[in-house]
N, CA, C and O atoms as a GROMACS GRO file, in nm:
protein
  440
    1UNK      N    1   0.130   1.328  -1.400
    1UNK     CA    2   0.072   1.280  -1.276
    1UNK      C    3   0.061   1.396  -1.177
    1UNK      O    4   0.159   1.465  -1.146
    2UNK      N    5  -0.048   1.413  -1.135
    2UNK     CA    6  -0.061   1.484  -0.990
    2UNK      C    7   0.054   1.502  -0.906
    2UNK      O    8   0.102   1.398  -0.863
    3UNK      N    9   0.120   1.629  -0.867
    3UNK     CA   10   0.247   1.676  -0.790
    3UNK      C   11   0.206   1.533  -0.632
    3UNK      O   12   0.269   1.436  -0.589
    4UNK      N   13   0.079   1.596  -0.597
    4UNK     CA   14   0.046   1.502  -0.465
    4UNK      C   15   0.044   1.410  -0.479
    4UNK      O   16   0.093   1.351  -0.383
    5UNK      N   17  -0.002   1.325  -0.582
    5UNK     CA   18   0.001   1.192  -0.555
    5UNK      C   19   0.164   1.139  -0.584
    5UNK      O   20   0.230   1.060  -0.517
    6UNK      N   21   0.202   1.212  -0.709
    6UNK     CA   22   0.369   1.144  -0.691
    6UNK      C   23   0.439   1.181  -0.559
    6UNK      O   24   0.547   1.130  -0.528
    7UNK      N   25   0.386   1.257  -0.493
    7UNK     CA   26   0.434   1.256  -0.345
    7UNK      C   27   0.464   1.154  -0.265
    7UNK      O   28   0.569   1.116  -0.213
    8UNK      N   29   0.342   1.112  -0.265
    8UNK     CA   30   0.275   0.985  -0.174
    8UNK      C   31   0.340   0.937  -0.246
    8UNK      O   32   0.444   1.002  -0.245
    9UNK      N   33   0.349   0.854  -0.319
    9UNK     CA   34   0.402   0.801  -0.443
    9UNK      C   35   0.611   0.721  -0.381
    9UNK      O   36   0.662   0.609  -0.372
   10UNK      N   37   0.648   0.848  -0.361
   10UNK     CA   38   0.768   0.834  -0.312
   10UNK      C   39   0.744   0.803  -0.170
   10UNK      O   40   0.758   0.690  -0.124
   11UNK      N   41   0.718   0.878  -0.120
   11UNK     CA   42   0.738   0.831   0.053
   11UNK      C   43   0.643   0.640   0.065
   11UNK      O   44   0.693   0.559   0.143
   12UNK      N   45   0.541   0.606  -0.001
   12UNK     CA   46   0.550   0.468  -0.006
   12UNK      C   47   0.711   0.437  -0.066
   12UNK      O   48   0.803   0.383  -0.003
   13UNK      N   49   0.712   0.452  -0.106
   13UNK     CA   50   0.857   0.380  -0.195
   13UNK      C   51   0.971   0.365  -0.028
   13UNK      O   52   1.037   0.264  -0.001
   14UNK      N   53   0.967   0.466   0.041
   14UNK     CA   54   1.042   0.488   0.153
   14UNK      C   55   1.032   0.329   0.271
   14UNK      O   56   1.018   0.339   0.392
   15UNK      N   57   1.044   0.215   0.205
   15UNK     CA   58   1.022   0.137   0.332
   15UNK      C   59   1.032   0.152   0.438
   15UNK      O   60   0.944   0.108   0.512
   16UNK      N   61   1.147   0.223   0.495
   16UNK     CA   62   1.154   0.216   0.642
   16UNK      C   63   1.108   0.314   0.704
   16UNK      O   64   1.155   0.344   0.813
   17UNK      N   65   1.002   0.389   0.645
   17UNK     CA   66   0.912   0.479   0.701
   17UNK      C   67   0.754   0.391   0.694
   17UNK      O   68   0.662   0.436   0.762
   18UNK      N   69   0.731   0.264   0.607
   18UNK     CA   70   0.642   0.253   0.617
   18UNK      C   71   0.635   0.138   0.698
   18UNK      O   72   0.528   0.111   0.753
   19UNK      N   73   0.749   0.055   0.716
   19UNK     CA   74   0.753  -0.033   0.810
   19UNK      C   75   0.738   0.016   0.964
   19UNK      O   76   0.690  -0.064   1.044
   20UNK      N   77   0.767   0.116   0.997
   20UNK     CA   78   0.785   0.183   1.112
   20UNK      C   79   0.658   0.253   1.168
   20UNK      O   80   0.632   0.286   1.284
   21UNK      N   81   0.586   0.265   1.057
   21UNK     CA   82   0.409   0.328   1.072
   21UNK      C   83   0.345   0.160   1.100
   21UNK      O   84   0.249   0.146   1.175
   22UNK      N   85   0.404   0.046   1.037
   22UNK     CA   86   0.285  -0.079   1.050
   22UNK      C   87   0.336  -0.098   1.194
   22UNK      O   88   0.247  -0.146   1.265
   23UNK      N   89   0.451  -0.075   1.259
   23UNK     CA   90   0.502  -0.157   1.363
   23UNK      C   91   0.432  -0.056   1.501
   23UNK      O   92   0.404  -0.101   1.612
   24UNK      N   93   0.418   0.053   1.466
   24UNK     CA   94   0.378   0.176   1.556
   24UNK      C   95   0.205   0.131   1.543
   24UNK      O   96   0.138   0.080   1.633
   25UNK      N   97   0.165   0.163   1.420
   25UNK     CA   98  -0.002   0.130   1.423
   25UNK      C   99  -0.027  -0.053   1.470
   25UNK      O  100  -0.142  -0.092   1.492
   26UNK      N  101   0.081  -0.139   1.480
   26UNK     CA  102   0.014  -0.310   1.537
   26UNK      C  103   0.045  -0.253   1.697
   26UNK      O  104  -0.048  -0.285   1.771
   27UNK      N  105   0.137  -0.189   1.755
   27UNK     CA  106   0.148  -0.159   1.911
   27UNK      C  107   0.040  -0.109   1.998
   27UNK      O  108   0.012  -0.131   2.116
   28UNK      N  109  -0.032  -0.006   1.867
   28UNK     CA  110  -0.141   0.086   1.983
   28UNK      C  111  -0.234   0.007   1.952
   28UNK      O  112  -0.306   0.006   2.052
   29UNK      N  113  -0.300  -0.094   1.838
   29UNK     CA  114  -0.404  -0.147   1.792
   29UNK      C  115  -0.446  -0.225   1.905
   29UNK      O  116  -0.495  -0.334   1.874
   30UNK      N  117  -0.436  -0.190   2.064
   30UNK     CA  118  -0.481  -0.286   2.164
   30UNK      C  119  -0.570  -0.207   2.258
   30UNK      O  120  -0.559  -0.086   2.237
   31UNK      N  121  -0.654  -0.235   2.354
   31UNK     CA  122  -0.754  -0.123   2.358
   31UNK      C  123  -0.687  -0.060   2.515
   31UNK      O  124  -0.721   0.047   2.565
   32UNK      N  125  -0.604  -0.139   2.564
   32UNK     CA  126  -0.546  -0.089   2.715
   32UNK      C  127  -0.450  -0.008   2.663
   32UNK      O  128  -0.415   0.084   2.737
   33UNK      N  129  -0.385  -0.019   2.530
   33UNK     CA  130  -0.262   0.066   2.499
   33UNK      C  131  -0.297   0.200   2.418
   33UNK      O  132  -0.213   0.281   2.377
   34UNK      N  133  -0.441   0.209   2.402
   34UNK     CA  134  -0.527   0.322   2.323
   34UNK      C  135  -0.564   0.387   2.444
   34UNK      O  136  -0.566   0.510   2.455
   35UNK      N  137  -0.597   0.301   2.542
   35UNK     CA  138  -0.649   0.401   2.663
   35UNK      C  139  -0.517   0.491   2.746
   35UNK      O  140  -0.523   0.608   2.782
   36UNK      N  141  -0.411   0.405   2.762
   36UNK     CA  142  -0.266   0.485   2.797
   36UNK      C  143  -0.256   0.593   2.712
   36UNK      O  144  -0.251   0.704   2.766
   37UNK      N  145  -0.253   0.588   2.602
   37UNK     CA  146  -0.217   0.704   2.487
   37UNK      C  147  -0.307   0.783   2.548
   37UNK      O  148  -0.288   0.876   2.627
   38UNK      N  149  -0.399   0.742   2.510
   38UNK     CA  150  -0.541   0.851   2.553
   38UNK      C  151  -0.489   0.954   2.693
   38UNK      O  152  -0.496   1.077   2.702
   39UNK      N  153  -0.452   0.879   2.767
   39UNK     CA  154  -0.404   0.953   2.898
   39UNK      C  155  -0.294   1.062   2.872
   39UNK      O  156  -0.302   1.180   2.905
   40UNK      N  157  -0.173   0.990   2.797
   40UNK     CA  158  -0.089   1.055   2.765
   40UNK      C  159  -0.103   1.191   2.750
   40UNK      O  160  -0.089   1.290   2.821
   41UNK      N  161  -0.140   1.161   2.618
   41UNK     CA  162  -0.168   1.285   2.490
   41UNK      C  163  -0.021   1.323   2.456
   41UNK      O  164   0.065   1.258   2.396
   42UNK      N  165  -0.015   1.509   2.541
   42UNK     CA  166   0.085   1.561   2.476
   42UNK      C  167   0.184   1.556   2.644
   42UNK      O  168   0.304   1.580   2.663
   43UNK      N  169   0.103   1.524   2.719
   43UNK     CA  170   0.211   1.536   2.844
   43UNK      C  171   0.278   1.432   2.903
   43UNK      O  172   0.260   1.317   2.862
   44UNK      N  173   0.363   1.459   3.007
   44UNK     CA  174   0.455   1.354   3.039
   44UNK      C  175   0.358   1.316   3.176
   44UNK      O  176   0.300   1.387   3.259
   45UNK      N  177   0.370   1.160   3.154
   45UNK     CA  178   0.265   1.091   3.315
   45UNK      C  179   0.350   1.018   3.386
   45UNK      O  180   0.443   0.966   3.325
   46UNK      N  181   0.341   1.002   3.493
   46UNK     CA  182   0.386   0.858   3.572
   46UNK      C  183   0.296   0.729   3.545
   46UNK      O  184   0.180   0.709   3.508
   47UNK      N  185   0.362   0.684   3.566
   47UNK     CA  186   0.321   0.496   3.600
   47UNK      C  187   0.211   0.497   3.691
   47UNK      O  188   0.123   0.413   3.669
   48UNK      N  189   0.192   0.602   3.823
   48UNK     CA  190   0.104   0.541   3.902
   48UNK      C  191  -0.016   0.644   3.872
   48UNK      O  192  -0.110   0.650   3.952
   49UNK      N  193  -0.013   0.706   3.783
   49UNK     CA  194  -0.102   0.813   3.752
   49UNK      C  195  -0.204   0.767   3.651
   49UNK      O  196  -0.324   0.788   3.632
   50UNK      N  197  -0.061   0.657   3.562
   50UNK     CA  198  -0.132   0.602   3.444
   50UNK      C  199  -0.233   0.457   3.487
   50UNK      O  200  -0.340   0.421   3.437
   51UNK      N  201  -0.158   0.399   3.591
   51UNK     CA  202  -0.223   0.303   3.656
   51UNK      C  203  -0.415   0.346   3.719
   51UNK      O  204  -0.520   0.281   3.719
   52UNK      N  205  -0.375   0.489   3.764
   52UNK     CA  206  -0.500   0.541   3.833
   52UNK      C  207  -0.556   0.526   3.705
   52UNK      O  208  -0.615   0.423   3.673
   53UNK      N  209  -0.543   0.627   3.627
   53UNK     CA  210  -0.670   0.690   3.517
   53UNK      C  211  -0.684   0.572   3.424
   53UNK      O  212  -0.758   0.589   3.328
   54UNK      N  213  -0.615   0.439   3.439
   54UNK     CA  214  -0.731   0.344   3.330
   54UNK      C  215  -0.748   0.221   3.416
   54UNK      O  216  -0.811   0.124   3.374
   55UNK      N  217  -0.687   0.224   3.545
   55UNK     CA  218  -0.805   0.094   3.664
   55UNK      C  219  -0.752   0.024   3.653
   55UNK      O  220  -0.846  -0.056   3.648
   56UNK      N  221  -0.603  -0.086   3.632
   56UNK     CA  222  -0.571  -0.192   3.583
   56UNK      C  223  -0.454  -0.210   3.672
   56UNK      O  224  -0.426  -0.100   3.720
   57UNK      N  225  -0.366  -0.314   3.718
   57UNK     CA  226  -0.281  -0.363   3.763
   57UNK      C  227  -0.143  -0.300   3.739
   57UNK      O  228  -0.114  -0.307   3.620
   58UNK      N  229  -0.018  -0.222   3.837
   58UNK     CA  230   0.084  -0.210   3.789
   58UNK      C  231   0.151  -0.256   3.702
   58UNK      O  232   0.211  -0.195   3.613
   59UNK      N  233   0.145  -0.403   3.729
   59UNK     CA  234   0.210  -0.508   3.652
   59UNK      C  235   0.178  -0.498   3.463
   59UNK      O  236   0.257  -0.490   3.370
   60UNK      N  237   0.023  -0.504   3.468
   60UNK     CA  238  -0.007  -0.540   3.365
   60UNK      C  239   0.020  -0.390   3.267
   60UNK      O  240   0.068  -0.396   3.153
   61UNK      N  241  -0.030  -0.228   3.351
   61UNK     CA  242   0.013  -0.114   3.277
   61UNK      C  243   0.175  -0.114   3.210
   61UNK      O  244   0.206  -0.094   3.093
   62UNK      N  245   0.272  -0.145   3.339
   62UNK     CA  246   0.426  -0.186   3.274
   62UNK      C  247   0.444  -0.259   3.174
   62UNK      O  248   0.527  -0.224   3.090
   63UNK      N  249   0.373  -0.375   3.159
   63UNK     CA  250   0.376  -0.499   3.051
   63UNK      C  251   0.342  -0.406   2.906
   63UNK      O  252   0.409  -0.440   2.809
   64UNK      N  253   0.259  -0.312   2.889
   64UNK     CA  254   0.176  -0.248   2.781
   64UNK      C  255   0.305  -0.113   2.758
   64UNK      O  256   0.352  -0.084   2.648
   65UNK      N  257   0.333  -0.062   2.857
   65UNK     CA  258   0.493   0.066   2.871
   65UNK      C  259   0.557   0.008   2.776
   65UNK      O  260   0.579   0.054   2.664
   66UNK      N  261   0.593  -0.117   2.827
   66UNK     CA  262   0.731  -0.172   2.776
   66UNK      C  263   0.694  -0.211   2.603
   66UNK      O  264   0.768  -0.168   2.515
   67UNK      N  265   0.614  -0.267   2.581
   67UNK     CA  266   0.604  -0.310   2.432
   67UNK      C  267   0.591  -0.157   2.343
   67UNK      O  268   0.662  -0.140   2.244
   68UNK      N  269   0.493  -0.048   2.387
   68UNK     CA  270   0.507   0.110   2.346
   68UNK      C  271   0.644   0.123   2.368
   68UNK      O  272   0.697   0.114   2.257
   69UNK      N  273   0.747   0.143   2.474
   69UNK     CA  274   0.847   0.196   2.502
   69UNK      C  275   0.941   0.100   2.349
   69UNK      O  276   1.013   0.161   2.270
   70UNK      N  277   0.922  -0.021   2.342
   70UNK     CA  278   1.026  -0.076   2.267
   70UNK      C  279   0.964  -0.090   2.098
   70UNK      O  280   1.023  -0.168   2.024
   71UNK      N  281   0.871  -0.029   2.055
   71UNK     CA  282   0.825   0.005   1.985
   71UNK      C  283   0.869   0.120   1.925
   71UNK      O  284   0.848   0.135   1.805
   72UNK      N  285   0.951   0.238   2.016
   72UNK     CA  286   0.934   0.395   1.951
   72UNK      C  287   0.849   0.441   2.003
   72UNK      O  288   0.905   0.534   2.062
   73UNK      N  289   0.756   0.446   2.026
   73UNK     CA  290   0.581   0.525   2.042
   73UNK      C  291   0.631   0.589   2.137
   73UNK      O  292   0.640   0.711   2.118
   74UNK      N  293   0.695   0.521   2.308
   74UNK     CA  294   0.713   0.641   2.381
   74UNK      C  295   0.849   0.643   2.439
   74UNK      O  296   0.921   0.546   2.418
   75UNK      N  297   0.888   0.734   2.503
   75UNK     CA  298   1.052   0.727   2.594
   75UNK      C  299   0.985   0.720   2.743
   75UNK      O  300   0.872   0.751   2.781
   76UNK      N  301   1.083   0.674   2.805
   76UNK     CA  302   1.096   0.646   2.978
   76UNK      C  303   1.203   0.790   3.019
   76UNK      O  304   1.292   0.837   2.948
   77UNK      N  305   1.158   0.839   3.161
   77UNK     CA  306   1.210   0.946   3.230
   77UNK      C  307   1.207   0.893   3.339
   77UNK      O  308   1.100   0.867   3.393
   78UNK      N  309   1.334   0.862   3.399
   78UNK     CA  310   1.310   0.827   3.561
   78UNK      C  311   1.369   0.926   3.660
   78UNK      O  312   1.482   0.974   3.655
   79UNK      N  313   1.266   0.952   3.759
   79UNK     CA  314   1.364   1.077   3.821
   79UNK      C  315   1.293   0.983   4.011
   79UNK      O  316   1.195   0.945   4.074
   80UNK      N  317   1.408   0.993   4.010
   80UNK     CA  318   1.388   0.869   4.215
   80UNK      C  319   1.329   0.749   4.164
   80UNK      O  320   1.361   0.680   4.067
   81UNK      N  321   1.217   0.734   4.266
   81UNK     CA  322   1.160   0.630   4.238
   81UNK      C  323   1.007   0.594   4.159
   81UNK      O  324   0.913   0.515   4.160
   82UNK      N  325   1.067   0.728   4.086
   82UNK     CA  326   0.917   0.742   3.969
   82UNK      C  327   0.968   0.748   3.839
   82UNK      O  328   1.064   0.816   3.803
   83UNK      N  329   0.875   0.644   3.744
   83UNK     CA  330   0.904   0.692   3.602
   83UNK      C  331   0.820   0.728   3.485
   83UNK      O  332   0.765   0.641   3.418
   84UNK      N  333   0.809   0.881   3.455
   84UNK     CA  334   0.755   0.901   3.337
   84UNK      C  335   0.731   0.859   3.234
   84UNK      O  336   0.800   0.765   3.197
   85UNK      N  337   0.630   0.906   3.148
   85UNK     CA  338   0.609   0.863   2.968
   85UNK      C  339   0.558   0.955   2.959
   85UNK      O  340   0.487   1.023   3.033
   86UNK      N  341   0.634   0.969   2.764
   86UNK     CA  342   0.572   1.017   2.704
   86UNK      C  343   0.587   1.015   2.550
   86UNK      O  344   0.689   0.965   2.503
   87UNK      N  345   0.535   1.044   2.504
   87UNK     CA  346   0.542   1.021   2.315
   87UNK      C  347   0.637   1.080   2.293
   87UNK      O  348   0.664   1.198   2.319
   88UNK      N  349   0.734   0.949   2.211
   88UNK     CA  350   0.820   1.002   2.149
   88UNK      C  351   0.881   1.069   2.043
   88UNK      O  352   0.988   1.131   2.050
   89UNK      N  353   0.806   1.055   1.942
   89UNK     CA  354   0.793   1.106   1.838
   89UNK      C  355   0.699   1.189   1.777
   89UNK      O  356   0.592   1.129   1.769
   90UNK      N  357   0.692   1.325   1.721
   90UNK     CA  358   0.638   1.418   1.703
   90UNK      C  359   0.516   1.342   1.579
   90UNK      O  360   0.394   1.342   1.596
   91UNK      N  361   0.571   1.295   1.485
   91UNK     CA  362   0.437   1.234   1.367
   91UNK      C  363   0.324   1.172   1.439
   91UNK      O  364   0.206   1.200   1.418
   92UNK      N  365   0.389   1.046   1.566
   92UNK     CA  366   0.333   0.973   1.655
   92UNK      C  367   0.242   1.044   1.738
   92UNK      O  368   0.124   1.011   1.749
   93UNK      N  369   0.278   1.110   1.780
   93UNK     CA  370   0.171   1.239   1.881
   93UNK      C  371   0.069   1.274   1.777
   93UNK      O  372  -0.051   1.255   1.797
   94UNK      N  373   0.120   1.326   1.661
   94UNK     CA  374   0.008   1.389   1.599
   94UNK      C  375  -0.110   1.321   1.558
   94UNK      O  376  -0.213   1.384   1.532
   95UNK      N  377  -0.102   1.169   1.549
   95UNK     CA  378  -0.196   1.051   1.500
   95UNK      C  379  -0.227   1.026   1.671
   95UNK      O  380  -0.346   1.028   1.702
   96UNK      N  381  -0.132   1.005   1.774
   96UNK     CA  382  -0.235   0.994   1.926
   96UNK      C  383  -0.341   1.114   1.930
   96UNK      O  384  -0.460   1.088   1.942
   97UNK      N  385  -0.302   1.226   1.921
   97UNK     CA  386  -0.406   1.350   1.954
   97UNK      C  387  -0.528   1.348   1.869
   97UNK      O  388  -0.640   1.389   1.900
   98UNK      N  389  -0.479   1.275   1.720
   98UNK     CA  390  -0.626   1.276   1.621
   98UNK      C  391  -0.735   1.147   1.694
   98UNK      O  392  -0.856   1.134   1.710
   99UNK      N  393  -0.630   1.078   1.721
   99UNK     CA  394  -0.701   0.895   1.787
   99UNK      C  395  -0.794   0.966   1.928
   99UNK      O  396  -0.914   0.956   1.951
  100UNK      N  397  -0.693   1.034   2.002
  100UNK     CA  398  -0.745   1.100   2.142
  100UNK      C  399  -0.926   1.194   2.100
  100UNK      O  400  -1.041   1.185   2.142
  101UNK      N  401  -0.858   1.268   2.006
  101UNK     CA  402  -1.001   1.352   2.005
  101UNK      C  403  -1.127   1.236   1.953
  101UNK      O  404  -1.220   1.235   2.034
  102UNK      N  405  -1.142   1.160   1.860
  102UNK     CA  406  -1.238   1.110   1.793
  102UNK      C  407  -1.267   0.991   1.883
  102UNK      O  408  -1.383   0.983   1.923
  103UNK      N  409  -1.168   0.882   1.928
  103UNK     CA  410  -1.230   0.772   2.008
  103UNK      C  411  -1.251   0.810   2.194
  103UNK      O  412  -1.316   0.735   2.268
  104UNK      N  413  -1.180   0.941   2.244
  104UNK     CA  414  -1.148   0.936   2.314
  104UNK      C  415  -1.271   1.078   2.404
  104UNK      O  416  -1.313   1.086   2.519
  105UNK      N  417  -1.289   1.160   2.288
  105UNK     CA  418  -1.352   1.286   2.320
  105UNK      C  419  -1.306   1.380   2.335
  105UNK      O  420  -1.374   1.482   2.348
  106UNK      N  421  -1.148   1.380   2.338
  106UNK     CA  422  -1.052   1.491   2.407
  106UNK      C  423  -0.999   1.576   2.286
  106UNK      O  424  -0.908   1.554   2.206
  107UNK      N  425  -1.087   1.682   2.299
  107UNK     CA  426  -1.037   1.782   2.192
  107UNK      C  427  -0.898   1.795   2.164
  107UNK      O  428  -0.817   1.805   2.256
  108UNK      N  429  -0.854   1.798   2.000
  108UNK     CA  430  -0.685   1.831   1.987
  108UNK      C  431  -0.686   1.978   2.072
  108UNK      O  432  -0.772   2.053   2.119
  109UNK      N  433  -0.535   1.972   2.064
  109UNK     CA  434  -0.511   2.181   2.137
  109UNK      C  435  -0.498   2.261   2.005
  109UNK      O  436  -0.477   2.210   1.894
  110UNK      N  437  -0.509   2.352   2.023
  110UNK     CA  438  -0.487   2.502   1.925
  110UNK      C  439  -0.361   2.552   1.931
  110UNK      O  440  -0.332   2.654   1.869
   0.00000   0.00000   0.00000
């Protein structure tokens, strides 16, 4: 058999890597939580920054944080009375930045 495909091969076999890709890919599969990412990318945002750049209600941007935040996808930074995001996981970034460039327009970085 092909070195690569018995690759793949094993890491399917890895459930809790593949459960963790369906639970990460059903979180962003929403189009307000594709547009947050989108904002994201690779940097850390506030809440009211993220609120600006996609037009939508505090309330309802927090509601979309929190299901990403308790998902894995991103971590919370609170410093006073502001709190950051940003991707938490390095694999996760690398599939936001591919999602970012193609649906989004925003070239990956070099």
């Amino acid at each position: 058999m092909n070195p690569e495909i018995q690759d793949i091969f094993e890491l399917i076999e890895r459930k809790e890597h593949i459960e963790q890709a369906a639970r990460a890919m059903k979180a962003i599969a929403h189009p307000l939580r594709l547009k947050i990412l989108c904002v994201l990318g690779e940097d850390q945002v506030s809440v009211q920054e993220i609120v600006e750049a996609v037009g939508t209600s505090q309330s309802n941007i927090s509601q979309h944080l929190a299901i990403l935040r308790d998902k894995g996808i991103l971590s919370a930074r609170k410093d006073a009375n502001r709190v950051f995001y940003r991707v938490s996981d390095r694999r996760t970034l690398r599939l936001i930045l591919l999602m970012r460039e193609v649906f989004c327009g925003i070239p990956a970085p070099t």
